[in-house]
C-alpha positions as CSV (number, residue, x, y, z in Angstrom):
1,X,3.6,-1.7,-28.1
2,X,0.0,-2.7,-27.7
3,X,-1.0,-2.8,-24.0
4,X,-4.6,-3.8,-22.7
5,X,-5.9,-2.9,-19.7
6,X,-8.5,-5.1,-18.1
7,X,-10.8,-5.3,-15.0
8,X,-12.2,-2.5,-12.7
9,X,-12.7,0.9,-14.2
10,X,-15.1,2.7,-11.9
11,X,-14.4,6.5,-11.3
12,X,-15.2,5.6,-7.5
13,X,-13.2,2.2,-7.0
14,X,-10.0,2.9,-6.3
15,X,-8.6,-0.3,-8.8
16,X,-10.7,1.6,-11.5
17,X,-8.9,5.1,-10.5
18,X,-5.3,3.0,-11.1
19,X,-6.3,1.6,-13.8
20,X,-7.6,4.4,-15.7
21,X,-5.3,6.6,-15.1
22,X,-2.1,4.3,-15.7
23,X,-4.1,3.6,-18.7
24,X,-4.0,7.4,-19.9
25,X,-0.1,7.9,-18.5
26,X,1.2,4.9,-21.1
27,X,-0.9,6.4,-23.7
28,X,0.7,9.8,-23.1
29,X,3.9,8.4,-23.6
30,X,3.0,6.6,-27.2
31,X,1.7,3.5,-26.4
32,X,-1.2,1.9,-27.8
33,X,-3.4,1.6,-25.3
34,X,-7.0,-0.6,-25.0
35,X,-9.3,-0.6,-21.9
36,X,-11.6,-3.9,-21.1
37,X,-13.9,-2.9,-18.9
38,X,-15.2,-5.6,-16.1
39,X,-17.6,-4.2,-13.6
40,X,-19.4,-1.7,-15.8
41,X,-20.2,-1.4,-19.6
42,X,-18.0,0.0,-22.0
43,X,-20.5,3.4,-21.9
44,X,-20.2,3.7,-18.8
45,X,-16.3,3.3,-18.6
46,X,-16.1,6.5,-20.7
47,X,-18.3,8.3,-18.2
48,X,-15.9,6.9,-15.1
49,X,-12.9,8.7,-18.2
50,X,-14.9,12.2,-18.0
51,X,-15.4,12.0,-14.5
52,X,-11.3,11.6,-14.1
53,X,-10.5,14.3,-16.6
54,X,-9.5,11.6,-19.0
55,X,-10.3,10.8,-23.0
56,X,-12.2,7.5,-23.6
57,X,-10.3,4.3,-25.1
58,X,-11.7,1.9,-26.9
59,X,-11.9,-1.8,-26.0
60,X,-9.6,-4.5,-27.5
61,X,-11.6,-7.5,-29.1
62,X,-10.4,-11.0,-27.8
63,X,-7.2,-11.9,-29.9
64,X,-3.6,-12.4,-28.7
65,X,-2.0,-9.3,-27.1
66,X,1.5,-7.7,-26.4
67,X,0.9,-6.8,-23.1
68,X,-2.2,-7.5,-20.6
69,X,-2.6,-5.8,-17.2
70,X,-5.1,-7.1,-14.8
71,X,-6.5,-5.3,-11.8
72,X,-9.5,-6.6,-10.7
73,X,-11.4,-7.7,-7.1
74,X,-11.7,-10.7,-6.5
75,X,-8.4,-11.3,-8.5
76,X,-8.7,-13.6,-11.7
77,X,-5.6,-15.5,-12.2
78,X,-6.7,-17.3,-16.2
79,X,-4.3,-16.0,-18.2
80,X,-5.4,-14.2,-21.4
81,X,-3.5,-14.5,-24.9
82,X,-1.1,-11.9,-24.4
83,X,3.0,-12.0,-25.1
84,X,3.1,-10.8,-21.5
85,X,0.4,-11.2,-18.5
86,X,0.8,-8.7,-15.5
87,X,-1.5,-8.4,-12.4
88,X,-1.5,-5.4,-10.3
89,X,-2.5,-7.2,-6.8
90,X,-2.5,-4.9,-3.6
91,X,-2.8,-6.0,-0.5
92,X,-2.8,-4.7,2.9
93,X,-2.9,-7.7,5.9
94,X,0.7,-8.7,6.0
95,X,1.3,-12.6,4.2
96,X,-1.0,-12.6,0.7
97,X,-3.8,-15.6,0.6
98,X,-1.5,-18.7,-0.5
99,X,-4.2,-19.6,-3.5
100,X,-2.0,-16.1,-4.8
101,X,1.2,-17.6,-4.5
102,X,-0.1,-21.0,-6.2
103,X,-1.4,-18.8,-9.7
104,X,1.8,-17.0,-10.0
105,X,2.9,-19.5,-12.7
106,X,0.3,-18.2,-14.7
107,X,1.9,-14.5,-14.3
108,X,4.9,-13.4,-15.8
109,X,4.3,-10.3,-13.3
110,X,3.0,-8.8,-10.3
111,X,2.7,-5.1,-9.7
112,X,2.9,-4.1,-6.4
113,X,2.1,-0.1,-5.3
114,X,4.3,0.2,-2.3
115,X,7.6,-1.8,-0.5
116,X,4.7,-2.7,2.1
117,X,2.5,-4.5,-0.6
118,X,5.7,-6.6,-2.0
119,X,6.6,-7.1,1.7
120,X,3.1,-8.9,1.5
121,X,4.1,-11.3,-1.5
122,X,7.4,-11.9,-0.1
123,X,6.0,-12.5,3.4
124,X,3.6,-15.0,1.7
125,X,6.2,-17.1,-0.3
126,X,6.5,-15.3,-3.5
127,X,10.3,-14.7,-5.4
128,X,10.8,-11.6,-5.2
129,X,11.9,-11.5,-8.8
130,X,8.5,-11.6,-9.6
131,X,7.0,-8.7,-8.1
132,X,8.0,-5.6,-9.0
133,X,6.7,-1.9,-7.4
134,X,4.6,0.4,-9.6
135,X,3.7,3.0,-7.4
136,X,0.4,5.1,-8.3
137,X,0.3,8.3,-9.1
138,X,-1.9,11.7,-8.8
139,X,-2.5,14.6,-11.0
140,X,-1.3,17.4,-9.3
141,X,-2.8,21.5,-9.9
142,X,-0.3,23.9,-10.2
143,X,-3.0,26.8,-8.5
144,X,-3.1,26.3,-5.1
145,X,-5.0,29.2,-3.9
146,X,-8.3,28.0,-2.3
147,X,-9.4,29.5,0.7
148,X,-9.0,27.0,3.7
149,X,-11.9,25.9,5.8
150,X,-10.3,26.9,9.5
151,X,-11.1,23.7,11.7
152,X,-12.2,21.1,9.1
153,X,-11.5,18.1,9.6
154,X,-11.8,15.7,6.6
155,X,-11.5,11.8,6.4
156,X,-11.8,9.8,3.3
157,X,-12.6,6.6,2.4
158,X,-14.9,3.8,2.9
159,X,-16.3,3.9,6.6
160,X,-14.9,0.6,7.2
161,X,-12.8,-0.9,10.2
162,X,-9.6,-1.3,8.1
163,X,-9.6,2.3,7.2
164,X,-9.9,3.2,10.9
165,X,-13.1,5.9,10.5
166,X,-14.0,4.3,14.1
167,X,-10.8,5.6,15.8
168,X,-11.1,8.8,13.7
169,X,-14.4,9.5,15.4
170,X,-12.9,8.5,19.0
171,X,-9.9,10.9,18.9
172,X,-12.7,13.5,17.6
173,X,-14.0,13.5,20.7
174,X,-11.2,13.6,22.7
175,X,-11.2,16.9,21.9
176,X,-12.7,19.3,24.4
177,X,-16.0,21.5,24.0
178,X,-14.1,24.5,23.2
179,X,-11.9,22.8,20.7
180,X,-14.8,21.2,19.5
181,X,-16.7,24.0,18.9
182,X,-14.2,25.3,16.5
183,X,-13.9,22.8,14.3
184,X,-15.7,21.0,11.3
185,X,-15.6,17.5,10.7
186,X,-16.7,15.9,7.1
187,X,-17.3,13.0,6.5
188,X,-16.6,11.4,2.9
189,X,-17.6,7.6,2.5
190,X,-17.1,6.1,-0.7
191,X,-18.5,2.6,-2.1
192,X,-21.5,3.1,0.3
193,X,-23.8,1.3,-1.9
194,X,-21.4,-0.7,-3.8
195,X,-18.2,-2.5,-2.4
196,X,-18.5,-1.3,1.0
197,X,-22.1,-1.9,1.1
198,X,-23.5,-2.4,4.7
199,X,-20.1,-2.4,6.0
200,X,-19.8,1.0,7.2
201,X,-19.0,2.2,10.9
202,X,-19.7,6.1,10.5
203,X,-23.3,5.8,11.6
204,X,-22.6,3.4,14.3
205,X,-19.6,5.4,16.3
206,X,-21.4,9.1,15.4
207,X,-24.4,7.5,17.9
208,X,-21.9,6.7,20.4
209,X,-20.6,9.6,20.7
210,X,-23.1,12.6,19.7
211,X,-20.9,15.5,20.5
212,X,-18.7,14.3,17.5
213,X,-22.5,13.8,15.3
214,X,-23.2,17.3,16.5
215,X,-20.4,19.0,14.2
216,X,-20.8,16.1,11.4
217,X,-21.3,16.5,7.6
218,X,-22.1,13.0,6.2
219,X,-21.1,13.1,2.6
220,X,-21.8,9.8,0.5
221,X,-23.0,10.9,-2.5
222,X,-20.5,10.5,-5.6
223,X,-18.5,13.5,-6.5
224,X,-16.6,14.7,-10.0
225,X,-12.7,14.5,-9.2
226,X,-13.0,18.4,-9.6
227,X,-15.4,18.6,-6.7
228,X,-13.8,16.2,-4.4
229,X,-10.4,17.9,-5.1
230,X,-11.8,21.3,-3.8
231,X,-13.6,19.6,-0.7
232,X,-10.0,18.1,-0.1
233,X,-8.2,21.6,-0.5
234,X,-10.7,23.0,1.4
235,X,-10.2,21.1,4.3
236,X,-7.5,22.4,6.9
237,X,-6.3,18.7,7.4
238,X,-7.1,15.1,6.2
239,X,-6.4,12.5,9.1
240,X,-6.4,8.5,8.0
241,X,-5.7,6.5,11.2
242,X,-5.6,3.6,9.1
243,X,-5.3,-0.3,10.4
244,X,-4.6,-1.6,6.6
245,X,-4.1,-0.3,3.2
246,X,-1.7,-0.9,-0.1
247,X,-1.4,2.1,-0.3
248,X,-4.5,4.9,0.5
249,X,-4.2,7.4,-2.7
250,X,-6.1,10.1,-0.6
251,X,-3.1,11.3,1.7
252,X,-1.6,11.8,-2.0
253,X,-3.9,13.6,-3.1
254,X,-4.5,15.7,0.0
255,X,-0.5,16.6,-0.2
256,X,-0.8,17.4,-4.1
257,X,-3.7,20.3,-3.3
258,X,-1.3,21.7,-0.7
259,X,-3.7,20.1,2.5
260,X,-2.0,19.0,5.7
261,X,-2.5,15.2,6.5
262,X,-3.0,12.7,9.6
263,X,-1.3,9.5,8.9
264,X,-0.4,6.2,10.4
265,X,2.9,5.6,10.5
266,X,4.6,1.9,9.9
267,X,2.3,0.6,6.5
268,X,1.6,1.3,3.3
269,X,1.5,5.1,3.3
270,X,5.3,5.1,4.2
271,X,6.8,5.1,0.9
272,X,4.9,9.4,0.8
273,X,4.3,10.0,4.2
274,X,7.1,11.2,7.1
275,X,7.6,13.2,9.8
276,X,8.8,16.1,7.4
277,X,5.7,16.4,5.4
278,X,3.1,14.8,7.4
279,X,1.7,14.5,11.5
280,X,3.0,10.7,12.2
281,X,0.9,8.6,14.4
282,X,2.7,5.7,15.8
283,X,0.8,2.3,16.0
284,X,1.7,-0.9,17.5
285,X,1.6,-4.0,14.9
286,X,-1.2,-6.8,15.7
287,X,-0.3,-10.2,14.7
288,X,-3.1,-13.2,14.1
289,X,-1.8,-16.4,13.0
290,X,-4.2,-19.0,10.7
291,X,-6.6,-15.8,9.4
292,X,-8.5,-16.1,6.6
293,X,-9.3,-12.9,4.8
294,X,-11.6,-11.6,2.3
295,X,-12.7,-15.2,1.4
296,X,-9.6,-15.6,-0.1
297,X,-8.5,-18.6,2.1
298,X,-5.8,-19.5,4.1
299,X,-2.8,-16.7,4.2
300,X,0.7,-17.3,3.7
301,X,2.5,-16.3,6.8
302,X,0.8,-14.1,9.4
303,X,-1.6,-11.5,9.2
304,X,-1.0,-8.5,10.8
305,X,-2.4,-4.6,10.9
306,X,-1.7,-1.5,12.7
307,X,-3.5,-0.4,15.5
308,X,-3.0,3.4,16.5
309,X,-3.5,4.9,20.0
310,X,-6.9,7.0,20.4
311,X,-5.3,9.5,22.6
312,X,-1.9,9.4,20.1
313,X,-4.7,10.3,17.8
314,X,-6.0,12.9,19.5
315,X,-2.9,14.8,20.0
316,X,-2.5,14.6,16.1
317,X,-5.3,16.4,15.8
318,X,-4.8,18.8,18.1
319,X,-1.5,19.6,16.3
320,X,-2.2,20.0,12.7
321,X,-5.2,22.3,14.7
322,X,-3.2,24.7,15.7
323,X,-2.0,26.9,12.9
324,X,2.2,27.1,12.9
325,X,5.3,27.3,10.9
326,X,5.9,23.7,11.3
327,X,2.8,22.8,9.6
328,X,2.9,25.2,7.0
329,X,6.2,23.7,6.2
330,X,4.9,20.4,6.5
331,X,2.2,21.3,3.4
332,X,4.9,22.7,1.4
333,X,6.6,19.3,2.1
334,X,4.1,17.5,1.2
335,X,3.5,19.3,-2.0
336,X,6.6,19.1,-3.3
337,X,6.7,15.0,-2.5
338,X,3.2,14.9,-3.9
339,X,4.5,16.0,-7.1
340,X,7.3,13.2,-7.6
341,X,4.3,10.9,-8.0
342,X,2.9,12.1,-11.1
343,X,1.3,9.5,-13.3
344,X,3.6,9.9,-15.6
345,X,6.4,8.6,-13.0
346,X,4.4,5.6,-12.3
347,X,3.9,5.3,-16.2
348,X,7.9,5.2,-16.1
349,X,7.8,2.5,-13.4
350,X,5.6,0.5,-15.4
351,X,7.9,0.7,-18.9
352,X,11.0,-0.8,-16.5
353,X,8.9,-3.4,-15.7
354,X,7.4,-4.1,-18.4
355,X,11.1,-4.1,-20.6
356,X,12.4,-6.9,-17.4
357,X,9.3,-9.0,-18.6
358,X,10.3,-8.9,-21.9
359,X,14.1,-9.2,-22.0
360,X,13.9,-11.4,-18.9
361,X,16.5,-9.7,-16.5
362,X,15.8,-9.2,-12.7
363,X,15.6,-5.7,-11.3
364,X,17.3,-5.2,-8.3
365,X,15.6,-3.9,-5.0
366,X,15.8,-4.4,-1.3
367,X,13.9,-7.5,-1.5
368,X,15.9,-9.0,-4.3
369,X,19.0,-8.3,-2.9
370,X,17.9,-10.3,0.3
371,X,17.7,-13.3,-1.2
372,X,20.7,-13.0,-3.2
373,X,23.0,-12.4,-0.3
374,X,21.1,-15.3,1.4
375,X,21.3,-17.8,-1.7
376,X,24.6,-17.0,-1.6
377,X,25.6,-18.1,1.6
378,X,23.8,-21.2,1.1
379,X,25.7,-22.4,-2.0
380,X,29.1,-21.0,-1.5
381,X,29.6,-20.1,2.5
382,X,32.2,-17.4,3.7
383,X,32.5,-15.7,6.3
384,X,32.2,-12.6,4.5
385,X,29.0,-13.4,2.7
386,X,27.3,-14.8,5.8
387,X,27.9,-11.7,7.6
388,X,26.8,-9.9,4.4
389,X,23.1,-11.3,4.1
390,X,23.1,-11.5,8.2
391,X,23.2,-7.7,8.0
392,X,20.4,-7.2,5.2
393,X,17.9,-9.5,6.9
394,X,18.7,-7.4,10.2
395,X,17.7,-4.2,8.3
396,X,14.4,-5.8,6.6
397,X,13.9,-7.0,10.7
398,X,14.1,-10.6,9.8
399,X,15.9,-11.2,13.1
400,X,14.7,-15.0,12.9
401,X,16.3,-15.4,9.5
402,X,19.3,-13.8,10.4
403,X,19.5,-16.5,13.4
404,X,18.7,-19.5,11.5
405,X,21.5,-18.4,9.2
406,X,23.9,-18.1,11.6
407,X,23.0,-21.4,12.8
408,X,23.8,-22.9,9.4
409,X,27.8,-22.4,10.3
410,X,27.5,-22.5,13.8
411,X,30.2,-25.7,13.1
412,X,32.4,-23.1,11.8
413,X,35.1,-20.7,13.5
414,X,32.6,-17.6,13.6
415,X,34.2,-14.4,13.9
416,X,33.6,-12.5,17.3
417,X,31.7,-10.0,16.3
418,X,28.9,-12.9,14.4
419,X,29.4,-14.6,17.2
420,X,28.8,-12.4,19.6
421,X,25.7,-10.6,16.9
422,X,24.2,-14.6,17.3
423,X,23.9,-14.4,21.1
424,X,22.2,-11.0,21.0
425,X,19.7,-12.4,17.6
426,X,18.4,-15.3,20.2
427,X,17.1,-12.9,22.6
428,X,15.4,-10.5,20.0
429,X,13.9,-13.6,18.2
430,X,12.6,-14.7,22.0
431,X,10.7,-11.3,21.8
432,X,9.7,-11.1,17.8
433,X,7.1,-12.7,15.9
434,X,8.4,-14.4,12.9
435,X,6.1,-12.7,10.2
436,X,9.0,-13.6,7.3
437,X,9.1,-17.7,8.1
438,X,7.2,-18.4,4.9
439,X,9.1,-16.3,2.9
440,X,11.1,-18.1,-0.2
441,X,14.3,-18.0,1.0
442,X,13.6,-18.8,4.3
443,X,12.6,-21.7,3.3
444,X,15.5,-22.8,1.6
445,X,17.3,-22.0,5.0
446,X,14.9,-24.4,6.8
447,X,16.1,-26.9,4.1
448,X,19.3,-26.6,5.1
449,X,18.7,-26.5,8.5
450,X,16.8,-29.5,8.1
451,X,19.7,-31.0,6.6
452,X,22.2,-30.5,9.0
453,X,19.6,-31.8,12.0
454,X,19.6,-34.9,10.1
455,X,23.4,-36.1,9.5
């Protein structure tokens, strides 16, 4: 099978670091694979290659394809000649822009890295049929034995708001003297002159608060993955107080080199990251309705990030500070769950997906089962099946579905217990934003709703 890869392929950009590297995991398992290279030239994509460890490909010239997978910022939706078109599309702000959901004819796929990032379509009105979870990957070394850094204190990323470098540096200096003057805080920014350009916080928050600047290491220069690996395994803990992400590959890769990591709990970095392998930060979900993000335009549904606690923060830190069974466990943990997302896993994820595209048959997940239960309800009501789906959208915390489907029957002799269930849904819905109302099958309820307010 002939599969063509297309779009970012920087060693630094983390759609160029998927790309590549799913690239090299379907060629390892026999596939022909080509690499198109978008935002550099094809020279320079074989650099980005070595850099990653990896052996060049070669590009494919324009003619019609087997496969063709897209990953690219801002997101080009023209489909090529190929048997099969796929984009992998992350997102990280709760409902995707609705231009997204209006190109998905042209797709026959989407790939999405985590449950949080198909929550996103789904959220913004896509089937769920159509997206389908391809989770990245990391290459994980078998030696672990590098001498830790007592005290250090590593966050990675781009120095940007949604990353949450500002809060980092807050809960820093929560700390006091004495702790601070025990520890090491670096400082590793990436797409500083590129796609974060003169968006970064670091400078900004280390001026407010100097005692955290005092015991600083800026680091912004680009780095082989061999010398970023040992700053990571170096470091006593990673901490990513993120707001957004689809999926944040560095708390992967800190777990895979046997580093403990600070995480936000309740996104993206779920589907790795729990209270057995990892120090869990709670965060309380913000909701904006109307947003328009990234200049992609209007959003379907509701944006919405998490926002973490400074002082929560803090006391993360102080935690994965202090040296303890627990956290050694917790980096044994995390190795151990590191090393179920090899490449070659998400290689394996891809082939499923790729075999549903071309034999046509659904695959089944949380999402799609949803709106199963839900479209069956709607064309052949029973009791049973009503109080079926009613429990599924409860579990995905679609508490306003739930009710409106309810409402649906509400002519009908409910059971107790869904009668009952109904009363307690209408005071949860008075306290719960409806981030699911555009979702697919909620609009086929409200069409059915509709119909029964107007007979």
């Amino acid at each position: 099978m002939q599969i063509v890869f297309e779009g970012n392929t920087r060693f630094d950009n983390s759609y160029g670091i998927v790309n590549l590297n799913l690239a090299d995991a379907l060629r390892s398992r026999g596939h022909r694979v080509f690499v198109n290279a978008w935002d550099q030239s094809q020279e320079e994509c074989d650099e980005s290659c070595v850099t990653l460890g990896l052996f060049p490909f070669s590009p494919k010239p324009v003619e019609e394809q087997d496969i063709c997978i897209r990953q690219f910022w801002p997101p080009h939706w023209d489909r090529p000649k190929a048997r099969v078109f796929i984009v992998i599309q992350p997102w990280e702000f709760g409902g995707v822009p609705l231009q997204w959901i209006h190109q998905l004819d042209h797709v026959d796929q989407i790939w999405a890295c985590t449950k949080f990032v198909k929550s996103c379509w789904v959220e913004g009105g896509a089937e769920p049929t159509k997206i389908h979870i391809v989770p990245n990957g990391v290459h994980q070394s078998e030696d672990k034995t590098v001498t830790k850094n007592l005290g250090q204190l590593l966050f990675l990323g781009g120095g940007i708001w949604r990353k949450g470098v500002d809060l980092f540096i807050q809960a820093v200096d929560g700390l006091n003297d004495d702790e601070l003057s025990r520890i090491s805080v670096v400082i590793k920014e990436s797409g500083v002159d590129s796609f974060y350009r003169n968006r970064s916080l670091v400078e900004i928050f280390l001026a407010k608060y100097p005692r955290v600047e005092a015991v600083t290491q800026l680091r912004g220069e680009s780095m082989s993955r061999n010398d970023l690996d040992d700053l990571i395994a170096r470091s006593q803990a990673l901490v990513h107080p993120y707001r957004a992400e689809g999926f944040y590959l560095g708390g992967l890769e800190a777990m895979s080199l046997g580093t403990n990591v600070v995480i936000t709990r309740g996104g993206a970095g779920d589907d790795y990251a729990n209270d057995n392998n990892a120090v869990m930060v709670d965060a309380v979900t913000v909701i904006r309705d109307g947003e328009t993000i990234h200049d992609q335009g209007p959003i379907g549904g509701m944006s919405h990030w998490l926002e973490a606690r400074v002082d929560d923060l803090t006391r993360a830190i102080r935690e994965v500070l202090t040296p303890s069974e627990v956290m050694e466990s917790r980096a044994i943990a995390g190795y151990q769950t590191a090393a179920k997302f090899s490449w070659d896993n998400s290689a394996r994820c891809a082939e499923l997906a790729i075999t549903s595209a071309l034999t046509g048959d659904s695959r089944i997940d949380e999402f799609v089962s949803v709106e199963s239960a839900v479209d069956t309800v709607l064309t052949e009501w029973t009791p049973e099946s009503l109080s079926f789906a009613v429990g599924l959208l409860i579990e995905k915390h679609d508490f306003h579905g739930a009710q409106e489907l309810i409402a649906c029957y509400a002519p009908h002799d409910l059971d107790g217990y869904t009668s009952s269930l109904s009363e307690y849904l209408k005071v949860i819905t008075l306290r719960q934003v409806d981030l699911w109302h555009d979702a697919a099958y909620r609009i086929r309820i409200h069409s059915v709703v509709d119909t029964l307010e107007s007979a």
